[in-house]
Backbone as a chain_set.jsonl record, in Angstrom:
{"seq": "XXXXXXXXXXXXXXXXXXXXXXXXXXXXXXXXXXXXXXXXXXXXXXXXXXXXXXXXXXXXXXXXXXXXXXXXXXXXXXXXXXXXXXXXXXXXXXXXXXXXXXXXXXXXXXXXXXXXXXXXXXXXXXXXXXXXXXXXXXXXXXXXXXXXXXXXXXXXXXXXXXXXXXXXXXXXXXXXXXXXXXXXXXXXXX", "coords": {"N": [[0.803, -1.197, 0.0], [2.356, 1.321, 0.542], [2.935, 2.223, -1.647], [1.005, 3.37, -3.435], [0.297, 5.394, -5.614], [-0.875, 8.98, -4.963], [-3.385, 11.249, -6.708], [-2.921, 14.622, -6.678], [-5.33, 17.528, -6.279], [-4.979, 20.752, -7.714], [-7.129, 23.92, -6.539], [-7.885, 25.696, -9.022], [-7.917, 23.183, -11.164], [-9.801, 22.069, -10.098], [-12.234, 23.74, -9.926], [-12.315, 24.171, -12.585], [-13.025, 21.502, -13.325], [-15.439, 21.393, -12.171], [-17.11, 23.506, -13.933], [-16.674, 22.588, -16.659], [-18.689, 20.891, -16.621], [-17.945, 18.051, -15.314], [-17.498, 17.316, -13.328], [-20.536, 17.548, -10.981], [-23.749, 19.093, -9.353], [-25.072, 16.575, -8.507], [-22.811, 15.127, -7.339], [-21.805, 15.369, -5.04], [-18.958, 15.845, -3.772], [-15.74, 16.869, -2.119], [-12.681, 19.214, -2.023], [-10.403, 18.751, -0.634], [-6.935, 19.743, 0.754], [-6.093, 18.777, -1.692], [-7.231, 16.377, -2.288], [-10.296, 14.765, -3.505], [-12.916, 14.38, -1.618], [-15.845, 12.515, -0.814], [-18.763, 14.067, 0.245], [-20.925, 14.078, 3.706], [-23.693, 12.066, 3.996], [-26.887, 13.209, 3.742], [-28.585, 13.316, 6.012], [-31.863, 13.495, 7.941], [-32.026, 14.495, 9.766], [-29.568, 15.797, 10.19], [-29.307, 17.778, 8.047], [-31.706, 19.545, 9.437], [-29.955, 20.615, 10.907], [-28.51, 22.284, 9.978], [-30.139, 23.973, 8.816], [-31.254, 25.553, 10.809], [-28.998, 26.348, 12.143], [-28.187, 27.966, 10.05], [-30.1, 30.04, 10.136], [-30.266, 30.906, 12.859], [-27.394, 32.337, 12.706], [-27.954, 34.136, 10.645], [-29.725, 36.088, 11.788], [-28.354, 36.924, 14.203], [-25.927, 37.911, 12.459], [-26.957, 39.908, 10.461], [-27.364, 43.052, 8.429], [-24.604, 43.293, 5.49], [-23.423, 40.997, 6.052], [-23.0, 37.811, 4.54], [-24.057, 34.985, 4.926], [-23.691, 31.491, 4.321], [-24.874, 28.587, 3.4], [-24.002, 25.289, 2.916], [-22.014, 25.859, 0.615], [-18.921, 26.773, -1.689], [-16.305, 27.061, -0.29], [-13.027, 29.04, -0.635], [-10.571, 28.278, 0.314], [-7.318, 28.058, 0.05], [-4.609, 27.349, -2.56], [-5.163, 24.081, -2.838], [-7.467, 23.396, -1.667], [-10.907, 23.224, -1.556], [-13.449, 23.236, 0.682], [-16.672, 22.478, 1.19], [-18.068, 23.762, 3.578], [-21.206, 23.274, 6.566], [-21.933, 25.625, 6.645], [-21.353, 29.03, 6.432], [-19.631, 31.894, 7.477], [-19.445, 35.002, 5.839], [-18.32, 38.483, 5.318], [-19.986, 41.168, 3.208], [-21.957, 41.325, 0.727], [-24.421, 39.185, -1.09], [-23.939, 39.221, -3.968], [-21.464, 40.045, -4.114], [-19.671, 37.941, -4.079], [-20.51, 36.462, -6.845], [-18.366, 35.75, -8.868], [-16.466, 34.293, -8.137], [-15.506, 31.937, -5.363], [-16.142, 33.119, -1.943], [-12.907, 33.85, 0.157], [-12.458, 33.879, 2.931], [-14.293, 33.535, 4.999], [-15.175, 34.384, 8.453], [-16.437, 32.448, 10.014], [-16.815, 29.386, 10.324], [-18.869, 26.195, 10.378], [-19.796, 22.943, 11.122], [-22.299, 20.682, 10.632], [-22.359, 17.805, 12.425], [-22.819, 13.833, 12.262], [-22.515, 11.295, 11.375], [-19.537, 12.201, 10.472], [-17.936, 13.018, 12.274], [-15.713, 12.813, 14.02], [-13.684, 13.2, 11.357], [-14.562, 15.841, 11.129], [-13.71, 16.869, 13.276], [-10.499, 16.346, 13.454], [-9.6, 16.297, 10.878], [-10.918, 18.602, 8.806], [-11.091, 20.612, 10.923], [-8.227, 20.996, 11.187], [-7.573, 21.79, 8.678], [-8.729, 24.244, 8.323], [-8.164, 25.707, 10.233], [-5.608, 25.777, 9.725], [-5.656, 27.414, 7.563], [-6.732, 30.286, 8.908], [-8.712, 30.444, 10.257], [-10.508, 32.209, 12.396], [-12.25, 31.087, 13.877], [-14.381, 27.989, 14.093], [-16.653, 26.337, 14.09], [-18.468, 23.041, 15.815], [-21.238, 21.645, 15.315], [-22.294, 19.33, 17.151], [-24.342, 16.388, 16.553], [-24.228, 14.301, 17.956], [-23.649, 13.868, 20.69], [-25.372, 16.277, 21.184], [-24.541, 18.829, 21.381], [-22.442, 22.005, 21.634], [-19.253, 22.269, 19.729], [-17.059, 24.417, 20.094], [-14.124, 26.156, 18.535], [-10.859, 28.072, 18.432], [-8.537, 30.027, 17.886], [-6.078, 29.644, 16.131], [-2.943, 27.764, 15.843], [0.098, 26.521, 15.285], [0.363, 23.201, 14.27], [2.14, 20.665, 14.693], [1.546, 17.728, 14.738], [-1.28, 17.356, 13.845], [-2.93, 17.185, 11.14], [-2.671, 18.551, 8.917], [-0.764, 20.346, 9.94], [-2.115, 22.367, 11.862], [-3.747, 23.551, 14.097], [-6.517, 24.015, 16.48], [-6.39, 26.194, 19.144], [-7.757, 26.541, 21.258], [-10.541, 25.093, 22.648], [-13.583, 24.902, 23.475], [-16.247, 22.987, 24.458], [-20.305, 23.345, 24.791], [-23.323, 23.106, 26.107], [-26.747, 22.723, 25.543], [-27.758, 24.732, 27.298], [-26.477, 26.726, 27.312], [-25.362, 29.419, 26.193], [-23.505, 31.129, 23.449], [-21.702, 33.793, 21.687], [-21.063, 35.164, 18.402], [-18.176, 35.54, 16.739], [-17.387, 39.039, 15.396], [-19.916, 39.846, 15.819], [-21.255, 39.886, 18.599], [-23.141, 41.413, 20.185], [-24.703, 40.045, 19.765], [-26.052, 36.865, 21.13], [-26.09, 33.779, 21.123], [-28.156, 30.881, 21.554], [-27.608, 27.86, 22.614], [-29.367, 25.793, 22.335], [-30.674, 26.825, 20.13], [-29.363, 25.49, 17.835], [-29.792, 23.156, 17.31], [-31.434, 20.567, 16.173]], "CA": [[0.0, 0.0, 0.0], [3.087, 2.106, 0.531], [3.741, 2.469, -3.535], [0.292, 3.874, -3.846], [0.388, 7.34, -5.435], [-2.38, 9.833, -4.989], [-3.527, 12.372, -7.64], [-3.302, 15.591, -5.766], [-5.923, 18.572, -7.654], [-5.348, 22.54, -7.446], [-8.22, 24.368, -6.509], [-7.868, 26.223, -9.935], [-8.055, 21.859, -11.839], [-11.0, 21.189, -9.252], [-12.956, 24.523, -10.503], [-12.645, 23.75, -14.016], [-14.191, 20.26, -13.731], [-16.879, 21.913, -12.344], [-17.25, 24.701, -15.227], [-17.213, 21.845, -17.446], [-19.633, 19.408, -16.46], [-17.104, 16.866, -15.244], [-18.722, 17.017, -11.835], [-21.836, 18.592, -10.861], [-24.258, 18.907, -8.059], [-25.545, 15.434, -7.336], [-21.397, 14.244, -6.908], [-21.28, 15.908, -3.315], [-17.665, 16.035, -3.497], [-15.085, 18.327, -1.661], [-11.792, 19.708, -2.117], [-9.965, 19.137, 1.004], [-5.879, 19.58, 0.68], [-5.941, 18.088, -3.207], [-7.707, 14.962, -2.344], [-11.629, 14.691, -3.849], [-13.368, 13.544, -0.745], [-17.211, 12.505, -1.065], [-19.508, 14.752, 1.241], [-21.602, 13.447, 4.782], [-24.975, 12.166, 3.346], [-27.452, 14.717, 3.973], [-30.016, 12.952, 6.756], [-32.566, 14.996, 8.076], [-31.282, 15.283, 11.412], [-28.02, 16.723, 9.779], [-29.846, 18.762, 7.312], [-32.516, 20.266, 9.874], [-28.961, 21.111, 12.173], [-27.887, 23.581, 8.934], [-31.031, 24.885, 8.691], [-31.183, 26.172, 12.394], [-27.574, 27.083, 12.387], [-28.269, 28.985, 9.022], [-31.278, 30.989, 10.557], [-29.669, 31.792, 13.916], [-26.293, 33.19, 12.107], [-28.791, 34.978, 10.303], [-30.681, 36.585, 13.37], [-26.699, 37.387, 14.943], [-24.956, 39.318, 11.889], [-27.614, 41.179, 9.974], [-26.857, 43.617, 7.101], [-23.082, 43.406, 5.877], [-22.694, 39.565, 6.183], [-23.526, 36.788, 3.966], [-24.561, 33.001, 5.592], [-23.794, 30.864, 3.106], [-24.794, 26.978, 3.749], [-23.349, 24.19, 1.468], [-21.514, 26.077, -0.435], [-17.63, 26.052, -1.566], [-15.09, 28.466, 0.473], [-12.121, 28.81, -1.509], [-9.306, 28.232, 1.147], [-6.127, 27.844, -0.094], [-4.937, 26.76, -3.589], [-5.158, 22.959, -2.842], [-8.7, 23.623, -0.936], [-12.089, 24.271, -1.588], [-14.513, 22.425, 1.265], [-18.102, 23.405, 1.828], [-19.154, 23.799, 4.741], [-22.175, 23.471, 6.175], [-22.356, 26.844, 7.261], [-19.704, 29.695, 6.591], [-20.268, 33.827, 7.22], [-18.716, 35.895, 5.253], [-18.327, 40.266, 4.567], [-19.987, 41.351, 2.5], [-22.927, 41.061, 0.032], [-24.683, 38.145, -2.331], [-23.259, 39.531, -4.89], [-19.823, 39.86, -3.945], [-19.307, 35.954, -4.453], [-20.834, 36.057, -7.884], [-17.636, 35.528, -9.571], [-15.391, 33.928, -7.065], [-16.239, 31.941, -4.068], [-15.157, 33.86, -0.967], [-11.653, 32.981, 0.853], [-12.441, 34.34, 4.093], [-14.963, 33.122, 6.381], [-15.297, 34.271, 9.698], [-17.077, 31.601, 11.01], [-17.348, 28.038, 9.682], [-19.371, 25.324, 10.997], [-20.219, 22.063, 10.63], [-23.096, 19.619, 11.454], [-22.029, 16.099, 12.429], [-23.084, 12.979, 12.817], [-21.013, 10.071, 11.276], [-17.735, 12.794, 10.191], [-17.331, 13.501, 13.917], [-14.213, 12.124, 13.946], [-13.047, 13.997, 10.637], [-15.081, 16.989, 11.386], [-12.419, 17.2, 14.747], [-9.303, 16.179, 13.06], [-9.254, 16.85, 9.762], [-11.518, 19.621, 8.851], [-10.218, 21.541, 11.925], [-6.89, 21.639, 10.725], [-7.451, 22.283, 7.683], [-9.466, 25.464, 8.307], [-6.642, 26.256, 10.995], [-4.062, 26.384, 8.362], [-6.361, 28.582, 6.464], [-6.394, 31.009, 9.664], [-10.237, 31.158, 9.913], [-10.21, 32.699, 13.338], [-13.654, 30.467, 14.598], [-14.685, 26.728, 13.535], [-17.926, 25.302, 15.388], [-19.117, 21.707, 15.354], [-22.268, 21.238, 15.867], [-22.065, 17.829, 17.566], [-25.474, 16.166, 17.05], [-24.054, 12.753, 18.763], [-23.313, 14.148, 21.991], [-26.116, 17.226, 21.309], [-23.31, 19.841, 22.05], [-21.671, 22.756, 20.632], [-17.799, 22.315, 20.492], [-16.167, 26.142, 19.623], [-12.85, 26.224, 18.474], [-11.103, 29.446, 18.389], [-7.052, 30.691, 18.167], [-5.354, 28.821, 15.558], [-1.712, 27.895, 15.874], [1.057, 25.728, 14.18], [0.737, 22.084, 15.545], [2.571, 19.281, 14.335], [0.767, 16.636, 14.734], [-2.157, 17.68, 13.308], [-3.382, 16.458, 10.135], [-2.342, 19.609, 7.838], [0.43, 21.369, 10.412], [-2.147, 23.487, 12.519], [-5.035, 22.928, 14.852], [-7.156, 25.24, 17.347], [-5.645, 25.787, 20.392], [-8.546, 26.775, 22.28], [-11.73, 24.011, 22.447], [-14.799, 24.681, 23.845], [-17.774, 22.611, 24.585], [-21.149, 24.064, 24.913], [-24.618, 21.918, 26.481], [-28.015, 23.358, 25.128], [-28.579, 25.35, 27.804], [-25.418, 27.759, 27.352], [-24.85, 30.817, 25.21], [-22.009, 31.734, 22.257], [-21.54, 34.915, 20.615], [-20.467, 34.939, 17.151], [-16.941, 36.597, 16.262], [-18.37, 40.07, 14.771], [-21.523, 40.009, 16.146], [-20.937, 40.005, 20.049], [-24.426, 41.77, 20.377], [-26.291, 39.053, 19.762], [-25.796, 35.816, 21.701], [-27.265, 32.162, 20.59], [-29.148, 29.673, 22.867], [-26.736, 26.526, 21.677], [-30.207, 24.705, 21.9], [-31.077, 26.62, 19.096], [-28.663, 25.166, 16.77], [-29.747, 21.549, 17.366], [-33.278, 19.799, 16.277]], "C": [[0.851, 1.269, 0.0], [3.527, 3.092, -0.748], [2.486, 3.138, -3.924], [0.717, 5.377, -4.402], [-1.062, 7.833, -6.004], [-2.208, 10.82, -6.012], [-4.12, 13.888, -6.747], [-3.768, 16.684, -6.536], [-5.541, 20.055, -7.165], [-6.697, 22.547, -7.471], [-8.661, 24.68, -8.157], [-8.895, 24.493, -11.289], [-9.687, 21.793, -11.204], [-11.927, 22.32, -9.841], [-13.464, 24.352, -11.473], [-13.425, 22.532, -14.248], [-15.534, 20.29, -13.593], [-17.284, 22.622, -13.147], [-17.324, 23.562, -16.178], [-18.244, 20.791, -17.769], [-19.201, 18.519, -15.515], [-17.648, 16.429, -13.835], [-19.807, 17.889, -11.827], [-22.499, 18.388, -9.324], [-24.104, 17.767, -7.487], [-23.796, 14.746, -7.016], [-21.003, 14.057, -5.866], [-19.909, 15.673, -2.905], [-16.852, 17.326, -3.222], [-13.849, 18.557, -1.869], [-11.177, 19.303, -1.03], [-8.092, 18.463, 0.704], [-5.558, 18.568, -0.445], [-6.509, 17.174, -3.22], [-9.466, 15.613, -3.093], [-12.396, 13.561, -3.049], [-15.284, 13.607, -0.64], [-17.696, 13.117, 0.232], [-20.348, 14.331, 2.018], [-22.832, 13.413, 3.762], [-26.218, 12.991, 3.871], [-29.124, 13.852, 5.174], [-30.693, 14.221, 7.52], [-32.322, 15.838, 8.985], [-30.193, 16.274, 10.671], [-28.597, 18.174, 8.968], [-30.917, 19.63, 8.195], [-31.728, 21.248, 10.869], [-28.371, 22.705, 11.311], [-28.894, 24.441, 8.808], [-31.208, 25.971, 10.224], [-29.961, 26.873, 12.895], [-27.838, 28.297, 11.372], [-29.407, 30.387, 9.365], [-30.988, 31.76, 12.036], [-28.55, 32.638, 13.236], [-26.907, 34.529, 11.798], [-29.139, 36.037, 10.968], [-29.177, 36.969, 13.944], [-26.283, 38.559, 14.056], [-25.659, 40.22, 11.322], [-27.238, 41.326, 8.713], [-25.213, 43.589, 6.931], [-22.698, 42.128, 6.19], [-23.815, 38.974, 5.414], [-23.442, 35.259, 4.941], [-24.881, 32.432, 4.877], [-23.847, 29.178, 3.644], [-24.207, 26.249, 2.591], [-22.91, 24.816, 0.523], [-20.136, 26.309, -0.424], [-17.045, 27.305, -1.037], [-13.742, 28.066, -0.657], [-10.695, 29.16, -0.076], [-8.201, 28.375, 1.175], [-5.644, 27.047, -1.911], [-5.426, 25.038, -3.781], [-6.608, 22.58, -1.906], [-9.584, 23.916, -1.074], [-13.367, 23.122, -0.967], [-15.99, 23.458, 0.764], [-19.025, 23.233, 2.901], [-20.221, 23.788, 5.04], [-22.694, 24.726, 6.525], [-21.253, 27.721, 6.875], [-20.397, 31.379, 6.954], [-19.039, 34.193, 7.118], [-18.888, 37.506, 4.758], [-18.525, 39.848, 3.315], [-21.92, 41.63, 1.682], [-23.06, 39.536, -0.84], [-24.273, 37.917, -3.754], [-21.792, 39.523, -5.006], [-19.125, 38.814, -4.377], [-19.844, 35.617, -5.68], [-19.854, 35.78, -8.834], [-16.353, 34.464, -9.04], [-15.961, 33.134, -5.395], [-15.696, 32.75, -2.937], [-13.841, 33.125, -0.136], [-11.751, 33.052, 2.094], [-13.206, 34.599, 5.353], [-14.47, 33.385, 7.371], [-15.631, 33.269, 10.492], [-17.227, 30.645, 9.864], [-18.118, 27.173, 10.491], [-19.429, 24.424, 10.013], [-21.168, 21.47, 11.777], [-22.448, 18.576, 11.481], [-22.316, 15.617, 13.171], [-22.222, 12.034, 12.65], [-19.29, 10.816, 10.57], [-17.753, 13.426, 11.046], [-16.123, 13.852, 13.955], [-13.123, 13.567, 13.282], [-13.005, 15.573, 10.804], [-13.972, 17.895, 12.134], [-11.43, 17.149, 13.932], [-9.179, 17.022, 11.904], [-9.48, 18.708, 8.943], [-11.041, 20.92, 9.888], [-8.721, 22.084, 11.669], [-6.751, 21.843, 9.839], [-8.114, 24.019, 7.459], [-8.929, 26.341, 9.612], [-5.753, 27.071, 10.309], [-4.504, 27.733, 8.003], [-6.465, 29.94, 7.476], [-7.52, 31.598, 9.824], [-10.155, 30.983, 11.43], [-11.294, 31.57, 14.07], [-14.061, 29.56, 13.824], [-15.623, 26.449, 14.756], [-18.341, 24.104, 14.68], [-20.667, 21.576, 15.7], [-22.914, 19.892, 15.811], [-23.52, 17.343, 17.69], [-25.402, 14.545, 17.546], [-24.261, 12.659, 19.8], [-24.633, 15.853, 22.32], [-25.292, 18.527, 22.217], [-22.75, 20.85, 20.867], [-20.245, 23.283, 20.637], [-17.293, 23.602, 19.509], [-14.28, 26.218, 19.501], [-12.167, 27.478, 17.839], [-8.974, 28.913, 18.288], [-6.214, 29.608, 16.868], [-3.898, 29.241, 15.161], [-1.402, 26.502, 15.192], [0.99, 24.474, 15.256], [1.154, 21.01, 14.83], [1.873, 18.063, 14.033], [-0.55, 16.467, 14.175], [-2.552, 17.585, 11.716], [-2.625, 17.727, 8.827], [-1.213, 20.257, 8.657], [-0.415, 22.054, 11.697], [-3.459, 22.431, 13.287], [-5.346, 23.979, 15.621], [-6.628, 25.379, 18.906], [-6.669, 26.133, 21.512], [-9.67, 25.545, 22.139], [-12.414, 24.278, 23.673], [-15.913, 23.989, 23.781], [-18.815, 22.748, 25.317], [-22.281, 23.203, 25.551], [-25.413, 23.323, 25.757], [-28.633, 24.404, 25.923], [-27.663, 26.515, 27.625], [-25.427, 28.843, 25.938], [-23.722, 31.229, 24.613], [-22.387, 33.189, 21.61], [-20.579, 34.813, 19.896], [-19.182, 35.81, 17.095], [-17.662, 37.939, 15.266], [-19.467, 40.379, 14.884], [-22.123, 39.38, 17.987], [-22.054, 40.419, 20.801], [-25.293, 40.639, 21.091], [-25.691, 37.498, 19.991], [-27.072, 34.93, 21.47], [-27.012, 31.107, 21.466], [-28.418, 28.488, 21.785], [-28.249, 25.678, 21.392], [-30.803, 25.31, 20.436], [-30.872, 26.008, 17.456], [-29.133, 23.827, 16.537], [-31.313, 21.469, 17.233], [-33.118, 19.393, 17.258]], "O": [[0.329, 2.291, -0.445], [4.134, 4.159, -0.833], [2.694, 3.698, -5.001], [1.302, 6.26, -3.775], [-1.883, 7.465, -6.844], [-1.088, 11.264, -6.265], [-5.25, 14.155, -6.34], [-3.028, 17.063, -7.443], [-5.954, 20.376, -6.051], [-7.43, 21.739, -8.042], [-9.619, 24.065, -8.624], [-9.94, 24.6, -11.932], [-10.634, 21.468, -11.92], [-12.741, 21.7, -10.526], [-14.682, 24.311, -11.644], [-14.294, 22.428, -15.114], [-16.455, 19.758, -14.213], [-18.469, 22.296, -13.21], [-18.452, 23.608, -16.67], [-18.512, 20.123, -18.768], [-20.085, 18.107, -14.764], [-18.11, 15.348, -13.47], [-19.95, 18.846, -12.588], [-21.999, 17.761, -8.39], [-23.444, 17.542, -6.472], [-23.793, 13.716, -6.342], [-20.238, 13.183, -5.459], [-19.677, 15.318, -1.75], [-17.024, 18.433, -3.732], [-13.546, 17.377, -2.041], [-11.818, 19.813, -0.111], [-7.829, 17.276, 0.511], [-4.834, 17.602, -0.201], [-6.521, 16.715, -4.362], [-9.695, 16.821, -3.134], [-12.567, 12.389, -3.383], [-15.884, 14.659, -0.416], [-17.146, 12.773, 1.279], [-21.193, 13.857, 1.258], [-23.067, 14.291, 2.932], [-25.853, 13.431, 4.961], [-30.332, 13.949, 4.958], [-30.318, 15.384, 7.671], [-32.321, 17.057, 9.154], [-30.232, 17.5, 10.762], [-28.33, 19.336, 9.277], [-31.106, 20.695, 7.608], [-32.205, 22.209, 11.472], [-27.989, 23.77, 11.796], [-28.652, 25.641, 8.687], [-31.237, 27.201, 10.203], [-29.889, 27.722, 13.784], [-27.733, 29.461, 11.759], [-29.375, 31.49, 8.82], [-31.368, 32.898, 12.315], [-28.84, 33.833, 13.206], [-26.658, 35.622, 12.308], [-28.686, 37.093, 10.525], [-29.46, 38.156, 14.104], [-26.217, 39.734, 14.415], [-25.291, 41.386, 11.465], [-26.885, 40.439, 7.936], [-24.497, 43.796, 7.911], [-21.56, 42.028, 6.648], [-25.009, 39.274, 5.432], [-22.441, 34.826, 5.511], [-26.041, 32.442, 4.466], [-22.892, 28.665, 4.226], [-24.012, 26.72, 1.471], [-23.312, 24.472, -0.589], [-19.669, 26.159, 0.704], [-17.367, 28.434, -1.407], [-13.602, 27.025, -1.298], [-10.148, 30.228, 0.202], [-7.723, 28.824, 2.217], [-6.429, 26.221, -2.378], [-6.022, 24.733, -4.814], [-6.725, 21.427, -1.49], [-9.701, 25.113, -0.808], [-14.049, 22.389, -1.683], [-16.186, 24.564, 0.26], [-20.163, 22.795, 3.073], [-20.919, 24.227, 4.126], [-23.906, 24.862, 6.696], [-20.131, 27.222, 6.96], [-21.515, 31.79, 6.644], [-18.008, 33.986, 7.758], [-19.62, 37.709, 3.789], [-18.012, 39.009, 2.574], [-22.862, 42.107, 2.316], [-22.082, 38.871, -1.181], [-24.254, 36.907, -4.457], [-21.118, 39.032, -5.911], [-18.062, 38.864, -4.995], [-19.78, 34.405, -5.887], [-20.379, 35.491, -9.909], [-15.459, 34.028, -9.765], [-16.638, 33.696, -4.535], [-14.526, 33.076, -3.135], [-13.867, 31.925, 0.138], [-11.067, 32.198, 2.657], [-13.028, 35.367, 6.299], [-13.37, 32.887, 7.611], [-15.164, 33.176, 11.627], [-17.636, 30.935, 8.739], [-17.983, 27.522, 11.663], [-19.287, 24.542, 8.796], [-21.118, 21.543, 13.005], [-21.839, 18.304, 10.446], [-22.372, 15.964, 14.351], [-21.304, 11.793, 13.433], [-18.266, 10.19, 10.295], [-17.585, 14.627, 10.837], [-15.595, 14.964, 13.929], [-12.382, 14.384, 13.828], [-12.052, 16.345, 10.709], [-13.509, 19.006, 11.874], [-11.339, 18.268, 13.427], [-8.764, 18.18, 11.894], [-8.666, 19.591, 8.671], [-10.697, 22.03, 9.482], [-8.228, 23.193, 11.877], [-5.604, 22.245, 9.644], [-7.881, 24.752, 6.497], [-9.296, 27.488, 9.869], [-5.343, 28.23, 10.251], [-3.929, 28.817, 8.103], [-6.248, 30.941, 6.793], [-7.694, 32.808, 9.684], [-9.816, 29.89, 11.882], [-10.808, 31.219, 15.145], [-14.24, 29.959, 12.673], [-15.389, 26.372, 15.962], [-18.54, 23.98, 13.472], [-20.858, 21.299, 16.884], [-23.678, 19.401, 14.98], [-24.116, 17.691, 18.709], [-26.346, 13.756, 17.505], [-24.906, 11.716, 20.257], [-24.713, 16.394, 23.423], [-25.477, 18.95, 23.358], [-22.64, 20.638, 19.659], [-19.891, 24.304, 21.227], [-17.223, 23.546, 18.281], [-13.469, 26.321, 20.422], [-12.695, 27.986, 16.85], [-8.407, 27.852, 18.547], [-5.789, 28.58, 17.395], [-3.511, 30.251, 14.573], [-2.177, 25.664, 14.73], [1.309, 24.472, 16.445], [0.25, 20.378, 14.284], [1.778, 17.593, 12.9], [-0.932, 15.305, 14.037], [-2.017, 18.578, 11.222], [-2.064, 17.249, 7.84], [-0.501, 20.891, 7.879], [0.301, 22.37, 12.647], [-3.875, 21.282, 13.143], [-4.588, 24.949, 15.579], [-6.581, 24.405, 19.658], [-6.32, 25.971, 22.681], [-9.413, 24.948, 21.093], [-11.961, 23.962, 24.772], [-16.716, 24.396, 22.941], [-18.695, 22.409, 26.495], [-21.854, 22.062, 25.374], [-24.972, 24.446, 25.516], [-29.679, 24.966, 25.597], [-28.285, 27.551, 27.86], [-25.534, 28.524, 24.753], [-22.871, 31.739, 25.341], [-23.475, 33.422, 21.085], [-19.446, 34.498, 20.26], [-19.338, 36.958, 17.511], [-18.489, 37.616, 14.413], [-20.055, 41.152, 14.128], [-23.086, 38.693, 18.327], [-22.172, 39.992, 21.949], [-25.989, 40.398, 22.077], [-24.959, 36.983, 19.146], [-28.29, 35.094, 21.538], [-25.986, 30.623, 21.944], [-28.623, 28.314, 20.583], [-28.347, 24.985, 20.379], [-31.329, 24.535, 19.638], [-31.583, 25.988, 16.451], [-28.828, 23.338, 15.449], [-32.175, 22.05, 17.892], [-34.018, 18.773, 17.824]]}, "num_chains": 1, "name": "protein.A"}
């Protein structure tokens, strides 16, 4: 298994297949550090966790931020996940040519990419130096906050969060940029 070699894609290669056809919606594939990794299947629990995350964000930043669900962040050249949640400056328009690089806030729902969600995903959106990554753990019905990202070895890409928070349903987060307005963790969770 050692002799295997992987085909690693630029963002720029992975764009174009989409512009051509070569993938499309129903493929649910992601970008993540050159690999083409198939996307969590969309159960309802998971999908009713984006919708509730997507409508509180909402209700937090206001005018002057976009809350973009399932759609692709452009990270790094060898990167383009999609979260299920991201906020980003700006307008709807702004991203009409380009996806944005620079999420404030990412999230994810998870149920069975827990695991990855923690490891992988985390350090990959470390690297990228996106100041705030939330999980929204619907295994454990929790909301783990990860904040400060520094250089860590061991860590799947180089970096990882050096702060980790976990939240119960009855506790309160305020969003990076939007400090105002504080969210009831139960509202994130069906």
């Amino acid at each position: 298994m050692a002799d295997i070699e992987l085909k690693r894609w630029k963002r720029v290669e992975y764009e174009r297949m989409v512009d051509c056809g070569v993938l499309g919606p129903g493929d649910r594939v992601e970008l993540i550090d050159g690999l083409l990794l198939v996307a969590e299947p969309q159960s309802s629990l998971h999908y009713t966790a984006i919708m509730l995350v997507e409508r509180a964000l909402a209700r937090a930043f206001g005018d002057g931020w976009v809350i973009r669900a399932q759609a692709p962040v452009a990270l790094d050249d060898a990167s383009e996940p999609e979260p299920d949640v991201a906020v980003v400056r700006g307008s709807i328009r702004d991203y009409s040519t380009a996806h944005p690089a620079e999420p404030i806030l990412v999230v994810e729902a998870s149920v069975s990419s827990l695991a990855f969600d923690r490891e992988h995903k985390g350090s990959l959106y470390a690297r990228a130096g996106r100041p705030e990554y939330w999980i929204v753990n619907l295994v454990d019905r929790v909301l783990e906050v990860r904040r400060d990202p520094q250089p860590e070895s061991s860590a799947p890409y180089g970096w990882d969060y050096a702060l980790v928070d976990v939240l119960g349903p009855t506790e309160r987060i305020s969003a990076p940029n939007a400090a105002a307005a504080e969210i009831l963790v139960a509202d994130l969770l069906p």
